[in-house]
C-alpha positions as CSV (number, residue, x, y, z in Angstrom):
1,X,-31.6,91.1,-14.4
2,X,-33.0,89.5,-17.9
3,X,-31.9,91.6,-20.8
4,X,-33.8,89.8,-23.4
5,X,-37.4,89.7,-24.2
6,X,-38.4,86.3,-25.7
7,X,-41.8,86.0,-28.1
8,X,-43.6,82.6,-28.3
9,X,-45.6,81.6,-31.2
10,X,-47.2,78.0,-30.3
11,X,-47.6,75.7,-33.2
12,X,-51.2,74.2,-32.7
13,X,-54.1,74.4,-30.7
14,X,-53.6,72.6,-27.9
15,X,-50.4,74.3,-26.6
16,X,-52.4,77.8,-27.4
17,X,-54.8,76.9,-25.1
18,X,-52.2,75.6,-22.5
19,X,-50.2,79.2,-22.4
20,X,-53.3,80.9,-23.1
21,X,-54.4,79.0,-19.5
22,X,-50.7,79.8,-18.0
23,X,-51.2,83.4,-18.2
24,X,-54.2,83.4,-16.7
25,X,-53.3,81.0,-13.3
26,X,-50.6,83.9,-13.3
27,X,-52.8,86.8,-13.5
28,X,-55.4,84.7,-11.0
29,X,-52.3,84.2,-8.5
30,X,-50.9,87.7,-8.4
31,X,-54.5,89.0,-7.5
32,X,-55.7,86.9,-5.5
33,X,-53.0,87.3,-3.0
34,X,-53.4,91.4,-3.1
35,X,-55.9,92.5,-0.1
36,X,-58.0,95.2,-2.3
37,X,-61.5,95.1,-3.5
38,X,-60.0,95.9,-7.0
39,X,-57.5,93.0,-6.9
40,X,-60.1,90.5,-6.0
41,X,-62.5,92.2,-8.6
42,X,-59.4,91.1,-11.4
43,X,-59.0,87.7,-9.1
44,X,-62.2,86.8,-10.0
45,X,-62.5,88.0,-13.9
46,X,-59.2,86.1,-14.4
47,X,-60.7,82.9,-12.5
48,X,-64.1,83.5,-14.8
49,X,-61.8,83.6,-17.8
50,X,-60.1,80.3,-17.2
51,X,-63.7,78.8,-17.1
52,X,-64.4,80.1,-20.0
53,X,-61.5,78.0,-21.4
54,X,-62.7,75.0,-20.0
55,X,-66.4,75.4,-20.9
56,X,-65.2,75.1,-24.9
57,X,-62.5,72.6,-24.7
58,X,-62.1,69.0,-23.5
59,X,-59.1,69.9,-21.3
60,X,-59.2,67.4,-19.3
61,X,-58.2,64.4,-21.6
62,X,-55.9,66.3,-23.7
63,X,-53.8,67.0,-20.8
64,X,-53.9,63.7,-19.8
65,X,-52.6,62.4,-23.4
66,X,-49.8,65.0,-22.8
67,X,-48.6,63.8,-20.1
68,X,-48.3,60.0,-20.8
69,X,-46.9,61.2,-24.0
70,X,-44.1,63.2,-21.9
71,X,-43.9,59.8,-20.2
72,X,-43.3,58.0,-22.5
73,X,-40.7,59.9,-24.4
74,X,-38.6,60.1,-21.1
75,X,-38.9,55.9,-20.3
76,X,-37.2,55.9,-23.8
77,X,-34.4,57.8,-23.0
78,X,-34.2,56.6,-19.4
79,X,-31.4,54.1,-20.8
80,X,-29.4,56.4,-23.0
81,X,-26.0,57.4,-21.8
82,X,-25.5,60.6,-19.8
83,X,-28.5,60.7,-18.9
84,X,-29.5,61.9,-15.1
85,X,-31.4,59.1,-14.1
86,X,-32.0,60.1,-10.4
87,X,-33.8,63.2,-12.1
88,X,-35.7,61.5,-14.8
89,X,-37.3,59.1,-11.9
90,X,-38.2,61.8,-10.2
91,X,-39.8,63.9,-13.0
92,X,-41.4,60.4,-13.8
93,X,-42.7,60.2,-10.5
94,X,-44.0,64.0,-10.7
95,X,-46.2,63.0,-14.0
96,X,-47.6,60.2,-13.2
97,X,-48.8,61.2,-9.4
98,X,-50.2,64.1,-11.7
99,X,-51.9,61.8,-14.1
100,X,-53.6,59.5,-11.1
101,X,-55.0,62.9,-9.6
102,X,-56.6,63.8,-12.8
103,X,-57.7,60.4,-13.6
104,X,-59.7,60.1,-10.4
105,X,-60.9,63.4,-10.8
106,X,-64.9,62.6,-11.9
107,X,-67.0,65.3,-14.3
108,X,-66.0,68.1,-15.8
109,X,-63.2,70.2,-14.3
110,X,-65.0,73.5,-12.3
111,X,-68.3,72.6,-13.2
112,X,-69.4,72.8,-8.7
113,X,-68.3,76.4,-8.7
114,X,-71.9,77.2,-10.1
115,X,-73.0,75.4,-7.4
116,X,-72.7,78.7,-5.5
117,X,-75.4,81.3,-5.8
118,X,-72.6,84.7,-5.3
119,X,-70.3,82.9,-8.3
120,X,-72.8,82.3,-10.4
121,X,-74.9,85.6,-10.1
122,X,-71.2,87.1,-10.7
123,X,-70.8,85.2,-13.8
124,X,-74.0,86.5,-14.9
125,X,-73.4,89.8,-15.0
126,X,-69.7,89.7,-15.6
127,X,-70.7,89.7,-19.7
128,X,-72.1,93.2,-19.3
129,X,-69.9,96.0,-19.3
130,X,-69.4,97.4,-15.3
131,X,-72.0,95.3,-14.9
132,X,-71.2,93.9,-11.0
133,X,-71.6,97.8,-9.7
134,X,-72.9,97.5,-6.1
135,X,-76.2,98.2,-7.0
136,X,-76.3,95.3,-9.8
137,X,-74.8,92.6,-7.4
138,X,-74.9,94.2,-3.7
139,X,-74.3,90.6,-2.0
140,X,-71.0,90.8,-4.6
141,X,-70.5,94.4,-3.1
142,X,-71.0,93.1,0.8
143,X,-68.8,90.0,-0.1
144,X,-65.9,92.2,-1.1
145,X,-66.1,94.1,2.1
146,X,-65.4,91.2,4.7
147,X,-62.2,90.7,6.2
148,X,-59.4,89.2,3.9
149,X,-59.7,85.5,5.6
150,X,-63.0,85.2,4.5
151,X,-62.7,86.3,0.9
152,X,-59.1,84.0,0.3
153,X,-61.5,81.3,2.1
154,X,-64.2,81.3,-0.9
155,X,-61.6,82.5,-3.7
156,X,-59.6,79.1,-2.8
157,X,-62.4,76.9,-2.9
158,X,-64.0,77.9,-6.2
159,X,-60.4,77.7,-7.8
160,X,-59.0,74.3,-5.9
161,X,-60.6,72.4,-9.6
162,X,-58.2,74.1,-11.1
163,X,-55.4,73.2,-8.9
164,X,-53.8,69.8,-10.4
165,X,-54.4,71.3,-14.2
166,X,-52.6,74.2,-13.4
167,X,-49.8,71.7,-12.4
168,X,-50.5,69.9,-15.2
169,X,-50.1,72.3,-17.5
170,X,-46.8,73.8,-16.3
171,X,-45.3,70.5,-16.5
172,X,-45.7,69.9,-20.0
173,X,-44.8,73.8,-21.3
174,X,-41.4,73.4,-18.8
175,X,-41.0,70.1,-20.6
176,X,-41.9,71.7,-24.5
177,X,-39.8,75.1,-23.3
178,X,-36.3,73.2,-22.0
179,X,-36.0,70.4,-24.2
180,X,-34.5,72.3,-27.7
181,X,-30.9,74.1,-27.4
182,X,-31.3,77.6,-29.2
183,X,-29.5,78.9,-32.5
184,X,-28.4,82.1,-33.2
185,X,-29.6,83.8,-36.3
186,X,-29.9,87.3,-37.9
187,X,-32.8,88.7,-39.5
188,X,-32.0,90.2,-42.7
189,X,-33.5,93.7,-42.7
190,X,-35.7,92.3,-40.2
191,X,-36.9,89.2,-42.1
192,X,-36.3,85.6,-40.9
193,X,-37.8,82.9,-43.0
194,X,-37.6,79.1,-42.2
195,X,-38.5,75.2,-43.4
196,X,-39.5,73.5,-40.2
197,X,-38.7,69.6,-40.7
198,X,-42.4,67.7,-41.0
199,X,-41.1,64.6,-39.4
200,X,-40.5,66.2,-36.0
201,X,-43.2,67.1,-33.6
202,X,-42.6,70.9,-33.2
203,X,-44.7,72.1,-30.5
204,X,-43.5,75.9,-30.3
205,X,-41.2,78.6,-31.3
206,X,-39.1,81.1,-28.9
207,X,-37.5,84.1,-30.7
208,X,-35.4,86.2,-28.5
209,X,-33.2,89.3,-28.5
210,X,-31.9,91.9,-26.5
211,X,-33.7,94.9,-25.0
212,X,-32.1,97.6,-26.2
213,X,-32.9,96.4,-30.1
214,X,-35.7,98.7,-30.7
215,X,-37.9,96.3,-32.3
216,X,-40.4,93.1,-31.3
217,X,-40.9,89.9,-33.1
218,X,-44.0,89.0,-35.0
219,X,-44.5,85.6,-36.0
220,X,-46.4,83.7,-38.2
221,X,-46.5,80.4,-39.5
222,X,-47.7,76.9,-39.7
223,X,-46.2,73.2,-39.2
224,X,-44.4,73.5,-42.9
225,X,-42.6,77.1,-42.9
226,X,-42.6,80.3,-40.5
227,X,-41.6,83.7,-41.1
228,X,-40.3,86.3,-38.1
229,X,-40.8,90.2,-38.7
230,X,-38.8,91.9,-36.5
231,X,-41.1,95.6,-36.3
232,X,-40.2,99.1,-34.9
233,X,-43.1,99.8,-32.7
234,X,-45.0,102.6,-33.7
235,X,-45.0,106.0,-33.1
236,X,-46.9,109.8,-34.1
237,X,-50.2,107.7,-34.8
238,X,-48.2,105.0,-37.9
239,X,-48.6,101.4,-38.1
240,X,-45.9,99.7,-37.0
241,X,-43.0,99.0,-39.7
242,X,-40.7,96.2,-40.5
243,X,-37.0,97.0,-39.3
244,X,-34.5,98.0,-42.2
245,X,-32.1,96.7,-39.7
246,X,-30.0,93.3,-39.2
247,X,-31.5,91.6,-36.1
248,X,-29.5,89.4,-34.5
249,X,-32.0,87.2,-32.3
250,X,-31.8,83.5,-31.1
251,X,-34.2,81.0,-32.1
252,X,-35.5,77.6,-30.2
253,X,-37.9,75.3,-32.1
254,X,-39.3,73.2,-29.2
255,X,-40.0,69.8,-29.8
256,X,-40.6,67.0,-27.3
């Protein structure tokens, strides 16, 4: 059992997008495998969500400059001493069979799943409030009713675009994630301030501490300094307050 809770803060755009992105395959993967109308109802707003995503960002190539960056940091290092190198060929090999598939795939990513008539008269309606009730959208209402085959059928095909990014994408965060050794530090009545060094390519922050420390971690920051507020939740209708308390937490500022 995991006694900790850990709080991630990423430090630019692109990796916000990519956990933002995370959660959702998550969200879009637990549901979809549940058999109730109400879990392919959440199955559906989480795969609407993710297109969302992709409608406003150029995904595509900037997951693609990830991973030849994570390449190339790893053909560097492929010589150093200690190094695994029967598991760095075959993370190498992972990355690059990943780049070819999204190389060869042609337009924008999800773009045909408006191609059907049901997803897109969903996506219509999905911006108003309850607004795919049976009688809004009663082909919606008759598709949820079919047998379980036929709904994983249709929920797998309009989310197979999004198969090889999803892969994508929890390459690089396992990458980011395991490639900095934690420090232990203690927040000073719940106040942790730090320099981040401007000639390394910080990419996130973890922050964290043990259950049974009444208190979560809110971050802020930017790529010069960030500050950690370690808050007591709040209770009887108060704003949250910071911790008089020494916290004693563990830090990782991930890099790769």
């Amino acid at each position: 059992m995991n006694n900790t809770i850990t709080y991630e803060f990423p430090l630019n755009e692109r990796i916000r997008v990519f956990i933002r992105l995370e959660q959702l395959f998550q969200q879009f993967n637990h549901f979809l495998t549940g058999e109730t109308v109400a879990d392919k109802r959440a199955a559906i707003s989480a795969l609407l969500d993710i297109m969302t995503i992709f409608r406003r960002n150029d995904l595509k190539s900037e997951i693609l400059k990830e991973l030849d960056r994570h390449s190339n940091v790893l053909n560097k290092i492929s010589h150093n001493q200690g190094v695994d190198t029967q598991k760095l060929e075959e993370l190498l090999s992972t990355l690059n069979q990943t780049s070819k598939k999204l190389y060869a795939t042609n337009g924008k990513i999800g773009t045909h799943v408006m191609e059907s008539d049901l997803f897109q008269s969903i996506a219509q309606r999905s911006s108003i409030p309850g607004g795919t009730c049976s009688f809004d959208l009663p082909e919606f209402h008759y598709w949820l009713e079919q047998d379980e085959a036929t709904r994983l059928k249709d929920m797998k095909h309009w989310s197979s675009p999004f198969a090889d990014i999803r892969v994508a994408i929890d390459l690089i965060l396992n990458f980011i994630r395991n490639c900095s050794s934690p420090t232990q530090e203690v927040a000073e009545a719940g106040f942790f301030q730090f320099l981040l060094d401007t000639n390394q390519p910080h990419q996130l922050l973890k922050v964290s501490l043990d259950k049974s420390i009444h208190c979560f971690a809110e971050i802020s920051g930017g790529k010069h300094r960030c500050t950690i507020r370690f808050m007591v939740p709040s209770s009887d209708n108060k704003r949250p307050s910071q911790s008089p308390d020494d916290i004693p937490f563990a830090l990782t500022c991930c890099l790769f």
